[in-house]
N, C-alpha and C positions, 0 to 999 in steps of 0.2 A: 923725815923726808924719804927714809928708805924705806917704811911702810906706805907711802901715798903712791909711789912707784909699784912696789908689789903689787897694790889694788890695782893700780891701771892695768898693769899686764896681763894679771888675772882677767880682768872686765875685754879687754884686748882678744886672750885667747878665746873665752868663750864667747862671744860677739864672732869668732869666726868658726869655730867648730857649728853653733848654730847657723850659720848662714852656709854650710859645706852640707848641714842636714837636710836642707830647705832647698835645694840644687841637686842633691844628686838620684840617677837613677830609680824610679820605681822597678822600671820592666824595662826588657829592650824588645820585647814584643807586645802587639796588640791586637784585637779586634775590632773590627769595623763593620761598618753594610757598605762601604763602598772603599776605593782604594786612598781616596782622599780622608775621609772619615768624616765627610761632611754632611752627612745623611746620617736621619736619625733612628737608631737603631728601635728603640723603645720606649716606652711610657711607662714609669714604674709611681707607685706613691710610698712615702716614707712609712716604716712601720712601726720606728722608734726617733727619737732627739737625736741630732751625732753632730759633733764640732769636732772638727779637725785639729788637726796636730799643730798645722802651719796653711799658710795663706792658699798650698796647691791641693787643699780638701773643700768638700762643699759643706756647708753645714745647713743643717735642714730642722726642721719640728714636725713631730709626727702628724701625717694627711697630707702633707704637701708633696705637690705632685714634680716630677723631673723627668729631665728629656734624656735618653742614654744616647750617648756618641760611640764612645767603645766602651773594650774591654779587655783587660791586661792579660796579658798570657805568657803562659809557661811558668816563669818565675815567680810572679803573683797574681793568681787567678783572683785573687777574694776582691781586687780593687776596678771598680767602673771608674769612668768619665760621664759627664754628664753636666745640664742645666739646669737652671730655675730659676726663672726672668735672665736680668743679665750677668748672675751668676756662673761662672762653672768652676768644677773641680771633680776631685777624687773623692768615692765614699765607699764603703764595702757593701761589696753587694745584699750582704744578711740585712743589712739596716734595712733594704726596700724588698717590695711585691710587684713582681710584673702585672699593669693591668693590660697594656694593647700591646701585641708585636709586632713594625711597620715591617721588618727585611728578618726571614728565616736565614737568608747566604750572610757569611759570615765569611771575611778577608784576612787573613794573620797580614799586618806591615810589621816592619821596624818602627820603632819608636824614632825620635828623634828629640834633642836635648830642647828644643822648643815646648816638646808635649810638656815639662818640668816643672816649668818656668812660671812663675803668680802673674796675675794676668788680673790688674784693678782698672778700674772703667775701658779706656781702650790704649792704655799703656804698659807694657810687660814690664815687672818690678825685678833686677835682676838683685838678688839682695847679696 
């Protein structure tokens, strides 16, 4: 009995240590093309495979092409935002190659604990 306990607790802890991983902070700054971040910043196509860590990365196969929304700053430059179809997420930028640039101006916002958050069909998954 006091092994089946143990398990649970264990199962218990990390079930949340991963779910604290998967929620917090990337950056508390970003870039944009505009101040909403609704405009889209660039067209890049993948130049390698990349599957993300958790649900708020994009995962791509090489050629495939994505829409860039921002981009992190200060404390983690190496991570975009971005689409493909109705995909988005996070991918580092090494993985892609700029091919069009729509907006040269570039906006530093605040992040906000929404930018985080897994985002499946049109429901935000707080996990």
């Amino acid at each position: 009995m006091s092994r089946i306990l143990d398990q649970r607790i264990l199962l218990l802890v990390t079930s949340f240590l991963t779910s604290l991983q998967s929620t917090k902070v990337l950056s508390e700054w970003k870039k944009c093309g505009d101040p909403e971040c609704e405009t889209a910043m660039s067209r890049v196509q993948a130049t390698t495979d990349y599957l993300g860590p958790d649900c708020r990365y994009l995962n791509f196969k090489t050629g495939e092409e994505i829409m860039v929304y921002s981009k992190l700053s200060r404390k983690n430059e190496n991570l975009w935002a971005g689409s493909k179809g109705k995909d988005f997420g996070y991918f580092p930028k090494d993985a892609v190659k700029v091919e069009e640039v729509f907006t040269a101006e570039e906006v530093e916002v605040l992040t906000k604990e929404t930018d985080f958050l897994c985002l499946h069909g049109d429901k935000y998954t707080f996990e």
